[in-house]
N, C-alpha and C positions, 0 to 999 in steps of 0.2 A: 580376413583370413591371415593377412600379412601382419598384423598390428603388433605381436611380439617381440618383432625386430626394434622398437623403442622401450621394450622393457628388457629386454637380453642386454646387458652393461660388457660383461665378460667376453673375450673375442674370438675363443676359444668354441666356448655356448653356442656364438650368435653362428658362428663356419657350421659348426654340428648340424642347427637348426635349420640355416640353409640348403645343405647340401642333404638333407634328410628327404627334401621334395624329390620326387621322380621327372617332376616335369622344369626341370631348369629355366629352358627360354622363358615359360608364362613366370617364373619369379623374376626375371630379369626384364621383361616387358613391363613389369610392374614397377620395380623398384625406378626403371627409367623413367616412368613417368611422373612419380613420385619425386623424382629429381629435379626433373628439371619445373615442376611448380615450385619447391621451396629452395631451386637455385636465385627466385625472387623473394627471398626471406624478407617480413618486415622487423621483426624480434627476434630477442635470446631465443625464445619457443622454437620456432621455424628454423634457424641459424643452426642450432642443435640435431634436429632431425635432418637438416641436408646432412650435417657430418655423418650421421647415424649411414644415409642412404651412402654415400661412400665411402663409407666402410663395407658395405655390403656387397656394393657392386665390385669393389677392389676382392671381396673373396669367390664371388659366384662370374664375373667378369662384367665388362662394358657392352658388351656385343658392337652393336655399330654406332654410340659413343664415344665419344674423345675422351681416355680415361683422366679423370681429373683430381685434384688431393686439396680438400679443406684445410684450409691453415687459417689457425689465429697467433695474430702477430701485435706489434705495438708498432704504432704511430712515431711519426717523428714528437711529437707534445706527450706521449707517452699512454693516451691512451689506446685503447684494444681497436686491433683492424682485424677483420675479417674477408678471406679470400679462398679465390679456386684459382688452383693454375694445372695446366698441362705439362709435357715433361718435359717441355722448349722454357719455362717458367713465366709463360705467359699467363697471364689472367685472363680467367671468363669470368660472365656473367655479372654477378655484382658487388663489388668491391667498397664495403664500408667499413666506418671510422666512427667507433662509439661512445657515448658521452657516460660518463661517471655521473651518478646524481645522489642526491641520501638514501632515496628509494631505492635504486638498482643501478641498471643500467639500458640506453636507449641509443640506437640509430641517430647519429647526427647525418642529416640528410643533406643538409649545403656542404659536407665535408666529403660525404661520397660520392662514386661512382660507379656508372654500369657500362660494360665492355661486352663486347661484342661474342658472338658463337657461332662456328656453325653447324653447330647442333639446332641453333632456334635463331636462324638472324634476322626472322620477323619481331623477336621480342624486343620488349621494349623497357625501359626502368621502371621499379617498383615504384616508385615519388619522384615528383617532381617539384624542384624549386628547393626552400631552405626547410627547416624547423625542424625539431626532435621527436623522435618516435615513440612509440608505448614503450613505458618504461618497466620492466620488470628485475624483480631479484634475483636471479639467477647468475649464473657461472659459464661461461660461453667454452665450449669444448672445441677439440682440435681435432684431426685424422690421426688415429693410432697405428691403423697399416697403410704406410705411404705406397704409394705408386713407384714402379721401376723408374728411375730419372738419373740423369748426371748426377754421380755424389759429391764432386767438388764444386765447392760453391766458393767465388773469389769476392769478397765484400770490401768494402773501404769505412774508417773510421769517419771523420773529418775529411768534407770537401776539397779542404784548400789542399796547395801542395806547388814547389815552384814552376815558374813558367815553363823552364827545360822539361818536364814533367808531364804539362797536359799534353802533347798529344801520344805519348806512350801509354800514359793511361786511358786516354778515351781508345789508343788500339785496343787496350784491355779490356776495355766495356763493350765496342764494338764488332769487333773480330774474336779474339781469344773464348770472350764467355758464350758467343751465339756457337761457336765452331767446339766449346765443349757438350754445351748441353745438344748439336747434334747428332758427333759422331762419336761421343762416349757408348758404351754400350752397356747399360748397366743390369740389361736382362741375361745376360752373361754371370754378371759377379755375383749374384745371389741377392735376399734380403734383408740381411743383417744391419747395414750400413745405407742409413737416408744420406745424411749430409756430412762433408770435411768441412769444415767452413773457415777461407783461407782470407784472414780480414787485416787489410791493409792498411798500415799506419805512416803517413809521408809527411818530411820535415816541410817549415811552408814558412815564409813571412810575405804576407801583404799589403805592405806598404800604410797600414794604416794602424801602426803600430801592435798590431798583435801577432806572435811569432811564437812558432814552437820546430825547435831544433834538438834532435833526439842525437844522442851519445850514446853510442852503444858499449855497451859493459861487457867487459872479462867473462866469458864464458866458464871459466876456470873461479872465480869468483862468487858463483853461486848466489847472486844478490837476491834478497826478496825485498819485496816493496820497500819497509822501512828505512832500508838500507840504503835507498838510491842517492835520496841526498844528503847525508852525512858523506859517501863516498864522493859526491859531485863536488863538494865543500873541500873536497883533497886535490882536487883537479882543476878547479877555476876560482876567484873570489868571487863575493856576492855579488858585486855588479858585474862582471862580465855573465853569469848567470843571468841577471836579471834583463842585461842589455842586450844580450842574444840568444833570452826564451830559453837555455838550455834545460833538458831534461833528460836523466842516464836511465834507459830502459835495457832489456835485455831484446834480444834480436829475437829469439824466437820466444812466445807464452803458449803452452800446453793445458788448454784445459781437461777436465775428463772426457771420458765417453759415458752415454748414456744410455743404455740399452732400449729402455719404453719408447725413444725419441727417437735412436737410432744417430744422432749427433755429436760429434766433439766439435769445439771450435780451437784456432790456433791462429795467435797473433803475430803478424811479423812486422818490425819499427823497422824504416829505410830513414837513411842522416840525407844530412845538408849536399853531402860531397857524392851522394848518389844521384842526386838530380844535375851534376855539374856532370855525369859522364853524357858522351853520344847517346843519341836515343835505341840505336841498337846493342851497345851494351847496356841498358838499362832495363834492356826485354829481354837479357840475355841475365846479367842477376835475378832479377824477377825468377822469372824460371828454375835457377840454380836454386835458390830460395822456397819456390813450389814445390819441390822436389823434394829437398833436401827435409820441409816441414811435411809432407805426407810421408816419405819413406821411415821418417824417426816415429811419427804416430803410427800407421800400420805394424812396425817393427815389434810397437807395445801390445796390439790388438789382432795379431796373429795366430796366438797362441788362444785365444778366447773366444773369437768370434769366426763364425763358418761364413767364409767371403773369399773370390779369390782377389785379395789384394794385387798378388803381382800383374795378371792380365789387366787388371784396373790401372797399375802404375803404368805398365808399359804404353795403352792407351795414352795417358795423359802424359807421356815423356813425347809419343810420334806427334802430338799437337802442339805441345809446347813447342818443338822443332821448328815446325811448322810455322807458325807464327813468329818464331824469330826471323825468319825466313824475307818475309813479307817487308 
């Protein structure tokens, strides 16, 4: 009866086609259950249709489900991972890492994993042990209407970064980001805007000669890429470049936004002499920094997109606070 919700592509269609039923719950009993079988996808096939089922559930509701948002993502090795997370950005269910092949593409099994729910926490993982899955040709699809969630999302480039440095940023990993994604409110600010995505770039050397020490450039200066280092070559000779990794980026990078995705990202380079301050002024830049890089993006996206930004910023100005605090 339900089987047109895999042929409906359009998202528009498929809301019509749902909400055209009289009896909601029985589409919603359905689609749950639907779920959570090919929340144990073994292929592209199955992988596909979970995204389909939330997309469905995300317009007709979860009922007593933990609403959850299919994302495919890339791998550190760069190929495709596929995931469910909740709107704390924890991962359910089963969490794989797919192999490229001539044929298609397949489930690398010794690379993934499966997490826990409790929706089903008698389930258990799809495979067990290592080997590749059926391989098919296909095209592995993502969630196009995300879930209500924290829209700023704080990422880092590159692990390294100096000693004065890690435990400010494990604050960051460990406090800052659980205490955004719970007390943001993002059913509040509308649906316009998934993600800011506020990705961290810190100067580092580790002692085993690899080092990268960012210089930050003239705002006034308007540098683009090609520009950096002919201007760096004004500033230092080659070997002290070369002896102390220097690299002249700009402080902040503005990507677009995307509307289908709901994302912009925006990069922010901290120097050498950022990790020499106390660690409470360096959670206190940081923030100056978050601020400063969401306010000049929404600034752009105010005018375009129906969201209320400012209750969003003010949210993320009381936490920031907050955290510095600590």
């Amino acid at each position: 009866m339900f089987s047109q919700i895999y042929e409906i592509d359009n998202l528009q269609q498929l809301q019509e086609y749902l909400m055209g039923f009289s009896d909601s719950e029985r589409v919603r009993t359905y689609l749950s259950a639907e779920f959570l079988k090919y929340s144990r996808y073994r292929n592209a096939t199955e992988w596909n249709r979970a995204v389909r089922l939330c997309e469905c559930l995300s317009i007709i509701g979860w009922g007593h489900l933990e609403p959850l948002e299919a994302i495919k993502g890339t791998y550190f090795n760069g190929n495709p991972n596929t995931f469910f997370i909740n709107r704390n950005a924890e991962v359910r269910f089963w969490d794989a890492v797919w192999s490229k092949r001539k044929e298609g593409i397949a489930i690398d099994f010794g690379a993934s994993s499966f997490r826990g729910s409790p929706d089903a926490p008698s389930m258990k993982s799809p495979m067990a042990g290592d080997g590749i899955g059926e391989i098919q040709p296909m095209k592995l699809n993502s969630q196009r209407n995300w879930i209500p969630k924290n829209p700023i999302c704080i990422t880092r480039g590159l692990a390294n970064c100096y000693e004065n440095s890690k435990s400010v940023i494990e604050s960051m990993e460990q406090e800052l980001k659980p205490a955004l994604n719970q007390r943001m409110r993002p059913e509040l600010y509308g649906n316009a805007i998934n993600r800011i995505i506020l990705n961290c770039s810190f100067s580092f050397y580790d002692n085993y000669h690899c080092k990268t020490n960012y210089v930050i450039a003239d705002d006034s200066l308007g540098l683009k890429q090609k520009d950096f280092y002919p201007a760096l070559l004004g500033m230092f000779s080659k070997k002290e470049i070369e002896d102390n990794g220097y690299y002249l980026r700009n402080r902040f990078t503005y990507g677009p936004f995307r509307s289908d995705t709901g994302m912009t990202r925006i990069g922010i380079v901290l120097e050498k002499e950022f990790s020499e301050q106390p660690h409470l002024r360096q959670k206190q830049v940081l923030s100056e920094y978050f601020l400063h890089a969401v306010n000049r993006c929404t600034s752009r996206l105010c005018k375009k997109v129906d969201y209320d930004f400012k209750l969003m910023q003010t949210d993320f100005a009381a936490i920031l606070e907050e955290w510095c605090e600590k």
